[in-house]
HTML snippet that shows the backbone in 3Dmol.js (N, CA, C, O; Angstrom):
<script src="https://3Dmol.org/build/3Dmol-min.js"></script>
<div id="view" style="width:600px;height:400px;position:relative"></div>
<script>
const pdb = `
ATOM      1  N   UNK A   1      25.311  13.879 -23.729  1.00  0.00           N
ATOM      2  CA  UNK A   1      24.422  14.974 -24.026  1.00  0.00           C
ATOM      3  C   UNK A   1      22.987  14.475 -24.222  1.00  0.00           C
ATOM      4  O   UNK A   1      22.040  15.257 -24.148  1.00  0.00           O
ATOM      5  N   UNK A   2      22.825  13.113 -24.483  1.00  0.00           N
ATOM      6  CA  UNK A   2      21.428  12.765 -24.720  1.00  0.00           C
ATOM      7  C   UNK A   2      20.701  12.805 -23.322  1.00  0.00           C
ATOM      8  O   UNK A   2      19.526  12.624 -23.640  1.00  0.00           O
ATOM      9  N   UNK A   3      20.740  12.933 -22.035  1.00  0.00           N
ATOM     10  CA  UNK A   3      20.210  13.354 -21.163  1.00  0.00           C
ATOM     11  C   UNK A   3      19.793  14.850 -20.928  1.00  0.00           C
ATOM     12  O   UNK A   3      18.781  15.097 -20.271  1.00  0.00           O
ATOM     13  N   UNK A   4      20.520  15.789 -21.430  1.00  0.00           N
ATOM     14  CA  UNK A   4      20.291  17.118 -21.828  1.00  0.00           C
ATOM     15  C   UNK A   4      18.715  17.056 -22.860  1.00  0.00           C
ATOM     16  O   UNK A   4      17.578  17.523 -22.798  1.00  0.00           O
ATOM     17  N   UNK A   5      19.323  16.391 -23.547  1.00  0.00           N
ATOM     18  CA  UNK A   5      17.266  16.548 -24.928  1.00  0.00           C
ATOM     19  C   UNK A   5      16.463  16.049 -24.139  1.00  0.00           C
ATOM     20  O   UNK A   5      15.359  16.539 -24.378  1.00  0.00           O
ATOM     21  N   UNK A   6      16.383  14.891 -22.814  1.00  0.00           N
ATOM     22  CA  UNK A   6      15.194  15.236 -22.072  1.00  0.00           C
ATOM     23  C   UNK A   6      15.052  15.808 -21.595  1.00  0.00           C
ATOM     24  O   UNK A   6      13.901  15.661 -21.184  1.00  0.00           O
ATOM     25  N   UNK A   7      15.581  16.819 -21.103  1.00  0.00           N
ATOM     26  CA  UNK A   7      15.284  18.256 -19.993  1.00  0.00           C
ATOM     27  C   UNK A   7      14.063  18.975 -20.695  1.00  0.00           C
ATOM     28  O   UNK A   7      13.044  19.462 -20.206  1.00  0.00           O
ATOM     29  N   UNK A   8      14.593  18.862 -22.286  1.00  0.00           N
ATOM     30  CA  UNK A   8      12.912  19.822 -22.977  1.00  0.00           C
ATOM     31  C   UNK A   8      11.929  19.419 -22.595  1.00  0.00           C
ATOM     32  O   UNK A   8      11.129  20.247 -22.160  1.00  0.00           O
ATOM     33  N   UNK A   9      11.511  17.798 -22.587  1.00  0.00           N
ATOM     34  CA  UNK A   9      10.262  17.509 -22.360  1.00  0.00           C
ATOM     35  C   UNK A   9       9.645  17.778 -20.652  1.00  0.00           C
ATOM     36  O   UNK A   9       8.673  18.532 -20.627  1.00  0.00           O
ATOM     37  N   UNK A  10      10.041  17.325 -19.474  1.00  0.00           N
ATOM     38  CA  UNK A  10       9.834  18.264 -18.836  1.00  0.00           C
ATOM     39  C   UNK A  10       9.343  19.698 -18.583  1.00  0.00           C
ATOM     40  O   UNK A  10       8.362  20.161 -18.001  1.00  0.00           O
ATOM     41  N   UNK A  11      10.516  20.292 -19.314  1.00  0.00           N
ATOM     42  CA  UNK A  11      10.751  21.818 -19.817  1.00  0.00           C
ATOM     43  C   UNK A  11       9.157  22.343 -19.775  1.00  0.00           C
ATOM     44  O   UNK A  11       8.677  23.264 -19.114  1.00  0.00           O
ATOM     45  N   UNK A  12       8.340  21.184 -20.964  1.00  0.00           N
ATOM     46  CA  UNK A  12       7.657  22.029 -21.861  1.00  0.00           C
ATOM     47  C   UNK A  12       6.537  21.294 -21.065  1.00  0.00           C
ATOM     48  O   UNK A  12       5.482  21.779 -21.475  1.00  0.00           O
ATOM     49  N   UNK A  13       6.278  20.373 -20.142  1.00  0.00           N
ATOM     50  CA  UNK A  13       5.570  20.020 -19.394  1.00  0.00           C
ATOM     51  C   UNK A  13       4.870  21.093 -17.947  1.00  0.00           C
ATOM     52  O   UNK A  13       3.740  21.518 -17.709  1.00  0.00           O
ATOM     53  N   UNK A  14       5.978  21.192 -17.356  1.00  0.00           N
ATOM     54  CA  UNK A  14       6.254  22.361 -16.239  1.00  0.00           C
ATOM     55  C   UNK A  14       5.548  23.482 -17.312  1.00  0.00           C
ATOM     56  O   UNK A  14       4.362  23.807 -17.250  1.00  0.00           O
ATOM     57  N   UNK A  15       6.257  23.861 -18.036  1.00  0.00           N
ATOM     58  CA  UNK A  15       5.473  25.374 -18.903  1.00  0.00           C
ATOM     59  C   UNK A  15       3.998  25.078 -18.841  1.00  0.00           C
ATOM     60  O   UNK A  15       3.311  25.994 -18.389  1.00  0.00           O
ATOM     61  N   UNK A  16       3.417  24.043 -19.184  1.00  0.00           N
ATOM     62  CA  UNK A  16       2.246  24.150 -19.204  1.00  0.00           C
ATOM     63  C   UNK A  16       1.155  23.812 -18.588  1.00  0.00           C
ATOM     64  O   UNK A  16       0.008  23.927 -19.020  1.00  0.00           O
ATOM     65  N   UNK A  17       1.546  23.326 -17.417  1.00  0.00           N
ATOM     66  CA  UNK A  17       1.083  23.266 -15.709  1.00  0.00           C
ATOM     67  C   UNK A  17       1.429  24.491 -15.425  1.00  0.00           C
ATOM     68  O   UNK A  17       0.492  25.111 -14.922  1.00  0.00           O
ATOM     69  N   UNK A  18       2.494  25.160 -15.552  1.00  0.00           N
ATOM     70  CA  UNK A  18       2.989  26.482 -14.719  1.00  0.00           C
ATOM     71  C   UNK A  18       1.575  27.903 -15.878  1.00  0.00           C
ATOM     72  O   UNK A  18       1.302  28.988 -15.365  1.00  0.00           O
ATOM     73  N   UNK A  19       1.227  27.673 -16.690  1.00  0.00           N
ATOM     74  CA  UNK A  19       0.475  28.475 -17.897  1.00  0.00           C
ATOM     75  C   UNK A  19      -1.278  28.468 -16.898  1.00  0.00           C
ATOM     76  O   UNK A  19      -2.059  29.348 -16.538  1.00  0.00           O
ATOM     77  N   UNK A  20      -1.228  26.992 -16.786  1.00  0.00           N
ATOM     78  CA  UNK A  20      -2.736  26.769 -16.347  1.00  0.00           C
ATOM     79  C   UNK A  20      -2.638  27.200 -14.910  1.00  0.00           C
ATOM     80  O   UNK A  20      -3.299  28.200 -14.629  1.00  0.00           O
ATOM     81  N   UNK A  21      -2.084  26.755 -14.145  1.00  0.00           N
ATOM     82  CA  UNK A  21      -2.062  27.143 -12.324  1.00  0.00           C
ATOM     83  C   UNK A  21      -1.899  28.683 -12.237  1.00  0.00           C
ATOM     84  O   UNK A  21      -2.360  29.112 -11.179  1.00  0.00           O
ATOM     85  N   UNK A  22      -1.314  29.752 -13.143  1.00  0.00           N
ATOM     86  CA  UNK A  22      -1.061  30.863 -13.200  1.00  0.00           C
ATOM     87  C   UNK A  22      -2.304  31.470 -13.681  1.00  0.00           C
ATOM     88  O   UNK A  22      -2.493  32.662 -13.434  1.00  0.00           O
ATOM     89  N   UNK A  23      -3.214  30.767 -14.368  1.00  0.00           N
ATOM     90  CA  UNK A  23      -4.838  31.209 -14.812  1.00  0.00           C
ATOM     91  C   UNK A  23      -5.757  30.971 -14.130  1.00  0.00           C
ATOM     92  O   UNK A  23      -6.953  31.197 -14.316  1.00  0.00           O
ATOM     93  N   UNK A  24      -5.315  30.571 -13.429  1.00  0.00           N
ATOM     94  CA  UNK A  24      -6.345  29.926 -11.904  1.00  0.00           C
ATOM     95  C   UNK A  24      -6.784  30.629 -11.114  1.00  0.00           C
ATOM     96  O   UNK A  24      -5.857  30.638 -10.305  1.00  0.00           O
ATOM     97  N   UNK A  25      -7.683  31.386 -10.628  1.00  0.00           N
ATOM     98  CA  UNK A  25      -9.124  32.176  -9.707  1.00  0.00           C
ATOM     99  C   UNK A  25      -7.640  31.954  -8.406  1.00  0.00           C
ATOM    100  O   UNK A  25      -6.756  32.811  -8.386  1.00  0.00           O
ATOM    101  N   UNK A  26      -7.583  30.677  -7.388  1.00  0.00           N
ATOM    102  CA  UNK A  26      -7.777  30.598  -6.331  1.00  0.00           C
ATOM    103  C   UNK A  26      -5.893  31.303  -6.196  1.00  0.00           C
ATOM    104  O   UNK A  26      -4.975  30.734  -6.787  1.00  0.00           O
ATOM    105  N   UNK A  27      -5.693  32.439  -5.419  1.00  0.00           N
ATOM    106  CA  UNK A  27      -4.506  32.605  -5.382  1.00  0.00           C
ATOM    107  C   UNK A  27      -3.247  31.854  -4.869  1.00  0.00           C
ATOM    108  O   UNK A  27      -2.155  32.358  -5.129  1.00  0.00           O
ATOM    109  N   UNK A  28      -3.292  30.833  -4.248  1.00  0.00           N
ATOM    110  CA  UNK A  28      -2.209  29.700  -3.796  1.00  0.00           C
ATOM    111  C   UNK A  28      -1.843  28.790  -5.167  1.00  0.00           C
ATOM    112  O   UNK A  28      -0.689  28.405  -5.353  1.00  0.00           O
ATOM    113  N   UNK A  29      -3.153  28.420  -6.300  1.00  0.00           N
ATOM    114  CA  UNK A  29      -2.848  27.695  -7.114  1.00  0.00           C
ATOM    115  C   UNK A  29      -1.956  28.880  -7.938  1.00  0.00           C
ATOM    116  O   UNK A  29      -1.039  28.346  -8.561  1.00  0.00           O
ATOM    117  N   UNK A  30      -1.994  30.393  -8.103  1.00  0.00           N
ATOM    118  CA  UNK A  30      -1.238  31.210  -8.881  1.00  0.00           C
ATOM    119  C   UNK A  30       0.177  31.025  -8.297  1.00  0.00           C
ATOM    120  O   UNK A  30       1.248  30.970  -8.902  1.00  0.00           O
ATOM    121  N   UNK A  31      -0.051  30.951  -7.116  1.00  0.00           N
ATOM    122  CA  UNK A  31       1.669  31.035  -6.816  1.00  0.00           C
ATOM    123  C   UNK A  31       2.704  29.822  -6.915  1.00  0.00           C
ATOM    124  O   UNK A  31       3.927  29.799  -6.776  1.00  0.00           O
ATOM    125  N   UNK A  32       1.531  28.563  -7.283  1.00  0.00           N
ATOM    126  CA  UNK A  32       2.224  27.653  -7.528  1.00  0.00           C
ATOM    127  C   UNK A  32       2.763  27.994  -9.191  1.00  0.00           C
ATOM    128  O   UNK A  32       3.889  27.913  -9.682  1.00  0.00           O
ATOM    129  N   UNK A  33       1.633  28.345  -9.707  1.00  0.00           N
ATOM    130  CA  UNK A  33       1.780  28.399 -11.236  1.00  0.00           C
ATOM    131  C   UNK A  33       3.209  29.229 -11.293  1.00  0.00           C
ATOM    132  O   UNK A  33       3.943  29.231 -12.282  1.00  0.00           O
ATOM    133  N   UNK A  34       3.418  29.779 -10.331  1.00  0.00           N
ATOM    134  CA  UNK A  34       4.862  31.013 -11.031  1.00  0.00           C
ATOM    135  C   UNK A  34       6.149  30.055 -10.441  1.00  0.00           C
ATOM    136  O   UNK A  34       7.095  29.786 -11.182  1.00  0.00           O
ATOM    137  N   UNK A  35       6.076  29.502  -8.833  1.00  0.00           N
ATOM    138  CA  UNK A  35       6.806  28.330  -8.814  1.00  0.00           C
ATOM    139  C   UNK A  35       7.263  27.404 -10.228  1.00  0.00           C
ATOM    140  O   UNK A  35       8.381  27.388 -10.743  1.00  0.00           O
ATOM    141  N   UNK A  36       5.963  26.608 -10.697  1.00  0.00           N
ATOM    142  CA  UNK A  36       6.619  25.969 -11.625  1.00  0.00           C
ATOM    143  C   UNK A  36       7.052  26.727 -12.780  1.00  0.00           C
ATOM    144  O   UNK A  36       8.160  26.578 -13.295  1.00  0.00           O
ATOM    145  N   UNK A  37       6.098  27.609 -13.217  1.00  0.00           N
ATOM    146  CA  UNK A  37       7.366  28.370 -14.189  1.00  0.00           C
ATOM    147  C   UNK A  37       9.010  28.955 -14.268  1.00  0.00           C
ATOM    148  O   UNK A  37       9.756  29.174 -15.223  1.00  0.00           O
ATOM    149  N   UNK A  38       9.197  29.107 -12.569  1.00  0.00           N
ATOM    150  CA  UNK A  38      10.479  29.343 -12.655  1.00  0.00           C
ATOM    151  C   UNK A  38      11.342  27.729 -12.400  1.00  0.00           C
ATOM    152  O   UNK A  38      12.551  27.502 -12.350  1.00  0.00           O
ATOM    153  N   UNK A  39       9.997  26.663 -12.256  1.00  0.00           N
ATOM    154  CA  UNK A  39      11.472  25.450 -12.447  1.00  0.00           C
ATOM    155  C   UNK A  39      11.481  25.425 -14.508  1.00  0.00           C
ATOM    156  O   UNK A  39      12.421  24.968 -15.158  1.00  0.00           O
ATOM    157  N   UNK A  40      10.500  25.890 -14.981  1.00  0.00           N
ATOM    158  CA  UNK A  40      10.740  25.397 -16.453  1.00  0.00           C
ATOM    159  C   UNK A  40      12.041  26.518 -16.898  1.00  0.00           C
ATOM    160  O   UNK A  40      13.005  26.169 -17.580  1.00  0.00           O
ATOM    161  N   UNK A  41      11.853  27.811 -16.398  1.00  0.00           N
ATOM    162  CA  UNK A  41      12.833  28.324 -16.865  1.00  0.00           C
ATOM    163  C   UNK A  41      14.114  27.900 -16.650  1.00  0.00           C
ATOM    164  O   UNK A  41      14.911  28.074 -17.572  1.00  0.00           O
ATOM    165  N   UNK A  42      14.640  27.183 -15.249  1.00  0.00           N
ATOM    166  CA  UNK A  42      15.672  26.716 -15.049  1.00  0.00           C
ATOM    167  C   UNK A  42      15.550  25.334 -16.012  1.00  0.00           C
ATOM    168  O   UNK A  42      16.591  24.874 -16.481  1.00  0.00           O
ATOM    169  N   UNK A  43      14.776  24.944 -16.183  1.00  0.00           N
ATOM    170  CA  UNK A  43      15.173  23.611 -16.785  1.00  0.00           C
ATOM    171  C   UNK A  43      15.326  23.753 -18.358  1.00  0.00           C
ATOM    172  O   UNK A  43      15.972  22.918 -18.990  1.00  0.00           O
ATOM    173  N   UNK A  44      14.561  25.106 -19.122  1.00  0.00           N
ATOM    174  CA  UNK A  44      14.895  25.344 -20.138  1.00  0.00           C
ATOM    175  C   UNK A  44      16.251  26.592 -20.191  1.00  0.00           C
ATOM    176  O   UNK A  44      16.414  27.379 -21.123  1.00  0.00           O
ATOM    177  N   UNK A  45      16.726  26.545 -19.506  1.00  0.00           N
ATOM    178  CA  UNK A  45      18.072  27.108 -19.363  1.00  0.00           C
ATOM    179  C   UNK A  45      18.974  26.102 -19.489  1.00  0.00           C
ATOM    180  O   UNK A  45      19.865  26.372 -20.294  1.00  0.00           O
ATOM    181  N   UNK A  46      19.070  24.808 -18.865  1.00  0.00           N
ATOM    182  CA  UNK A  46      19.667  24.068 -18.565  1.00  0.00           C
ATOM    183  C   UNK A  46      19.980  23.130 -19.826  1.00  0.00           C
ATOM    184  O   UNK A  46      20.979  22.461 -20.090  1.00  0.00           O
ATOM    185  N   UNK A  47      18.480  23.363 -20.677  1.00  0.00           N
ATOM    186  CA  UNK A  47      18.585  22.666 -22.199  1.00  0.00           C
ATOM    187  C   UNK A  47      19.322  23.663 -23.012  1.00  0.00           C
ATOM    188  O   UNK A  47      20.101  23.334 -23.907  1.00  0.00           O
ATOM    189  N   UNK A  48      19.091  24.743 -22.722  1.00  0.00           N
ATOM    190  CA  UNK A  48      19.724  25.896 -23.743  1.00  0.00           C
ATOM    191  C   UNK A  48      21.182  26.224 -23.583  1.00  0.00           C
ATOM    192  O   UNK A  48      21.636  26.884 -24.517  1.00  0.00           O
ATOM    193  N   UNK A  49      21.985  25.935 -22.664  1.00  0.00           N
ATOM    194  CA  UNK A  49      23.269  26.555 -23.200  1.00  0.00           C
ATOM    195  C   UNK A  49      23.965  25.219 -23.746  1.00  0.00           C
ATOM    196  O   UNK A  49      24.590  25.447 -24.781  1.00  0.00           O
ATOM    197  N   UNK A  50      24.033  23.682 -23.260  1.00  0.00           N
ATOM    198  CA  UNK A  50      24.916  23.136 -24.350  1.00  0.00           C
ATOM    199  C   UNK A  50      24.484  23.173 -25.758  1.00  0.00           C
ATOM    200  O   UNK A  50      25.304  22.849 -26.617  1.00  0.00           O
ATOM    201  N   UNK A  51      23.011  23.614 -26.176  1.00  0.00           N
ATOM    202  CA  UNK A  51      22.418  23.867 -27.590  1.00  0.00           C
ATOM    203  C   UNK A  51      22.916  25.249 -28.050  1.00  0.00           C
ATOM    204  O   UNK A  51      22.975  25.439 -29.265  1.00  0.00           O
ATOM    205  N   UNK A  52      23.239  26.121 -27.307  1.00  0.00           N
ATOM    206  CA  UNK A  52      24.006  27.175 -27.779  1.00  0.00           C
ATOM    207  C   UNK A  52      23.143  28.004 -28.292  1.00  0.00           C
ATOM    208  O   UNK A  52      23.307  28.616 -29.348  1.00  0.00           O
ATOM    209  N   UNK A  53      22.145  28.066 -27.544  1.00  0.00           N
ATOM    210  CA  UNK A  53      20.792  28.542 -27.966  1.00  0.00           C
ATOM    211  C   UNK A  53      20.809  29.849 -26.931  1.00  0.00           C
ATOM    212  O   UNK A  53      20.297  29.841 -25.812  1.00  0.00           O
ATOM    213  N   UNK A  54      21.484  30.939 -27.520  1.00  0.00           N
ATOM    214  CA  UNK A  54      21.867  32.094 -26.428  1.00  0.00           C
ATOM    215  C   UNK A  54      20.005  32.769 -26.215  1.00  0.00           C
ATOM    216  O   UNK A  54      19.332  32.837 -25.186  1.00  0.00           O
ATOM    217  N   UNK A  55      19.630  33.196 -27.742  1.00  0.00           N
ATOM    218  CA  UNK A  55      18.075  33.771 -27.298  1.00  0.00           C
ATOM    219  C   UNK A  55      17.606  33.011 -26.276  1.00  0.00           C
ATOM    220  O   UNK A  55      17.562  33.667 -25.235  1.00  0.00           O
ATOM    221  N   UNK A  56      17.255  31.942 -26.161  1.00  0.00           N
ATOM    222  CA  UNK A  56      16.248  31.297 -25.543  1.00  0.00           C
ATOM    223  C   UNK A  56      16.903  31.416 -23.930  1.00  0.00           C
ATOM    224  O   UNK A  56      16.375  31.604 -22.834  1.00  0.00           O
ATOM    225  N   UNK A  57      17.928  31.265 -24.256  1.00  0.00           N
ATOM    226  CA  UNK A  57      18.211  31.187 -22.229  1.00  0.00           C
ATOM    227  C   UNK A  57      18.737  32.307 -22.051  1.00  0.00           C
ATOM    228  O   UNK A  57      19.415  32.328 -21.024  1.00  0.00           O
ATOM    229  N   UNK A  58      18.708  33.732 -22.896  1.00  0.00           N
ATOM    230  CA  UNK A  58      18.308  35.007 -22.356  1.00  0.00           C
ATOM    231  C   UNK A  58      16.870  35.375 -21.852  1.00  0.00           C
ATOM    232  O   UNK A  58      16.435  36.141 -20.992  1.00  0.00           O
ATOM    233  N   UNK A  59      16.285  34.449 -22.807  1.00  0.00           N
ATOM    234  CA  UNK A  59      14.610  34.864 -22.574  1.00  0.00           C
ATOM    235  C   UNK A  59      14.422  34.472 -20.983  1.00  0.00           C
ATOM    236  O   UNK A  59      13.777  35.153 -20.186  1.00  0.00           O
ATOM    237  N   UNK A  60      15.092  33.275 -20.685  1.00  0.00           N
ATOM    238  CA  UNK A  60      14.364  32.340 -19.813  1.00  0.00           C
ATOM    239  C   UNK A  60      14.947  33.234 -18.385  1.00  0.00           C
ATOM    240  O   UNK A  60      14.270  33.560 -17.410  1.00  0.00           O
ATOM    241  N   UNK A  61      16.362  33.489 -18.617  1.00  0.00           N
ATOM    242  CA  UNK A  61      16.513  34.446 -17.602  1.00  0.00           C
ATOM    243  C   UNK A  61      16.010  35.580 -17.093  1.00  0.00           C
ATOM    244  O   UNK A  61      16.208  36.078 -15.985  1.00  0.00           O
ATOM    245  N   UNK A  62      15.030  36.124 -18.401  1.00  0.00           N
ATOM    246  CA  UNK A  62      14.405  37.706 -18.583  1.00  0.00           C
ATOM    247  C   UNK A  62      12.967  36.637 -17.772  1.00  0.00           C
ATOM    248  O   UNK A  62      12.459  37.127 -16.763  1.00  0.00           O
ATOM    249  N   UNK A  63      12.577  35.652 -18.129  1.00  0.00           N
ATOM    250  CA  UNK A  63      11.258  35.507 -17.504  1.00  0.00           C
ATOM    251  C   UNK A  63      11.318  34.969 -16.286  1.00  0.00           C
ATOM    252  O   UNK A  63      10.312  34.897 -15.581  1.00  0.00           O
ATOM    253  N   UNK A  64      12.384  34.572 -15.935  1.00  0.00           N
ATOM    254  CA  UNK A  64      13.053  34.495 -14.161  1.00  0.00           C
ATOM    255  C   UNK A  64      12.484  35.359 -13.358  1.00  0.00           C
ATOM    256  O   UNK A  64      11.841  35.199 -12.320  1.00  0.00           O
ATOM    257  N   UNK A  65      12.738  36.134 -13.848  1.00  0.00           N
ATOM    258  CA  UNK A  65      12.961  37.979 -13.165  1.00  0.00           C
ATOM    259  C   UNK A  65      11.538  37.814 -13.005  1.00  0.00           C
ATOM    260  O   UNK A  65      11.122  37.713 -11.851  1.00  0.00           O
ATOM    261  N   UNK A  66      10.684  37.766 -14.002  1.00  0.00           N
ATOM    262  CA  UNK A  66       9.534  38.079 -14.201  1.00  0.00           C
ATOM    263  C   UNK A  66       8.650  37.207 -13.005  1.00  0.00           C
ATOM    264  O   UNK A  66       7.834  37.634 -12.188  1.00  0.00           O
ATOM    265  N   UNK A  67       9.095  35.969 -13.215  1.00  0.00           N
ATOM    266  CA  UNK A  67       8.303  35.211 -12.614  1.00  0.00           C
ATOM    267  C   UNK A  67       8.700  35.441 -11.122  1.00  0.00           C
ATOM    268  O   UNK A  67       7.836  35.184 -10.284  1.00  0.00           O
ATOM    269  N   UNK A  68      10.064  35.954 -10.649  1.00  0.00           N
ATOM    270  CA  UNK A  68      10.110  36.126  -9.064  1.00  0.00           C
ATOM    271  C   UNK A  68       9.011  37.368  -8.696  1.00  0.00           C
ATOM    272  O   UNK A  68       8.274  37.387  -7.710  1.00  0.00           O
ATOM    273  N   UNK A  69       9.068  38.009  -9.355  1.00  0.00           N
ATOM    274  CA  UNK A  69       8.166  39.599  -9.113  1.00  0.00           C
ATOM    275  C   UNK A  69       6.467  38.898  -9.196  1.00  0.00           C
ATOM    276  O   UNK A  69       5.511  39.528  -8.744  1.00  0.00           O
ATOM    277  N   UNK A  70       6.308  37.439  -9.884  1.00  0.00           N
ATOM    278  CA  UNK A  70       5.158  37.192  -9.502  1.00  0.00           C
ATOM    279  C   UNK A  70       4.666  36.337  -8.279  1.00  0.00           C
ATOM    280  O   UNK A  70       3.677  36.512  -7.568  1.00  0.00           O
ATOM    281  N   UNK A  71       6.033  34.965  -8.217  1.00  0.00           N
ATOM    282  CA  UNK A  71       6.302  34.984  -6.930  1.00  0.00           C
ATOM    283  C   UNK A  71       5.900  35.962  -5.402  1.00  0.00           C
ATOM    284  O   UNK A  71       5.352  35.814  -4.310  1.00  0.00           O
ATOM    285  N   UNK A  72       6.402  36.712  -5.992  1.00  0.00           N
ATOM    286  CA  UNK A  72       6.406  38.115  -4.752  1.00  0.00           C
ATOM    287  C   UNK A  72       5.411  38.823  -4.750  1.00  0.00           C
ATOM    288  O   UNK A  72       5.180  39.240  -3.615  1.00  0.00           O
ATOM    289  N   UNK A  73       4.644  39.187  -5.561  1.00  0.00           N
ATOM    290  CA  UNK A  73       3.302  39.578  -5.611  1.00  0.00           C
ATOM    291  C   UNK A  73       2.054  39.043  -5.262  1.00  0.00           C
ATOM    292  O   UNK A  73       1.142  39.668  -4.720  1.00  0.00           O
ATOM    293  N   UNK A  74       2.043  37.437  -5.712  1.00  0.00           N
ATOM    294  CA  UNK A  74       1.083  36.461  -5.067  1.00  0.00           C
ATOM    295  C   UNK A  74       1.189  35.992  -3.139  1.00  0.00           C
ATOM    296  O   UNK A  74       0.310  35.661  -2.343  1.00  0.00           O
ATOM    297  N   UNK A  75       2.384  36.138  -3.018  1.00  0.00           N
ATOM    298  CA  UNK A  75       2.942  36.503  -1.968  1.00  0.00           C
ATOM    299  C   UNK A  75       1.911  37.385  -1.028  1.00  0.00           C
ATOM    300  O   UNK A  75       0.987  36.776  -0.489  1.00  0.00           O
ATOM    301  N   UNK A  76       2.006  38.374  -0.882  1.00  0.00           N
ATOM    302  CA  UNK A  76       1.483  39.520  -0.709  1.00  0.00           C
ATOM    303  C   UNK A  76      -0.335  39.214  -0.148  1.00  0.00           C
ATOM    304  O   UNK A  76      -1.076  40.167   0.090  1.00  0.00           O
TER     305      UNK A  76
END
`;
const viewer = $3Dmol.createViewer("view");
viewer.addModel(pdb, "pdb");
viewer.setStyle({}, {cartoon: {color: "spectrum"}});
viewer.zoomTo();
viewer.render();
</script>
C-alpha cells in the first residue's frame, strides 16, 4: 500500500498545473488544463478507495463529469 500514498503527491501536483493551464487566456493551454485535471481525478481516485475515503472519490468522479464537459467545450 505504500505505493498508493504516492499517488497523492502527483495527485496534488497535476491539480495544480491542471488549476493554472485552466486560467490560461490561450485556449489549447485550457484544454490541456482540463486534460490534466481529469488525470488528477483519476489519480486521486486511485488514492481514495484503498483509504476508504468514499467523499473524496465521489467528488473526483462528480469533477470527471465536469471536467469532460470542459474537455468538450474547449473542444469546440
Amino acid at each position: 500500500m505504500d505505493w498508493v500514498n504516492l499517488i497523492q503527491w502527483p495527485a496534488m501536483i497535476a491539480s495544480i498545473a491542471a488549476a493554472w493551464y485552466v486560467a490560461a487566456e490561450r485556449k489549447d493551454n485550457r484544454n490541456w488544463g482540463f486534460w490534466l485535471f481529469l488525470l488528477s481525478n483519476l489519480l486521486w481516485l486511485i488514492w481514495s478507495i484503498p483509504h476508504s475515503a468514499w467523499a473524496l472519490a465521489a467528488l473526483q468522479l462528480i469533477l470527471a463529469g465536469m471536467n469532460i464537459r470542459g474537455v468538450l467545450k474547449s473542444a469546440t
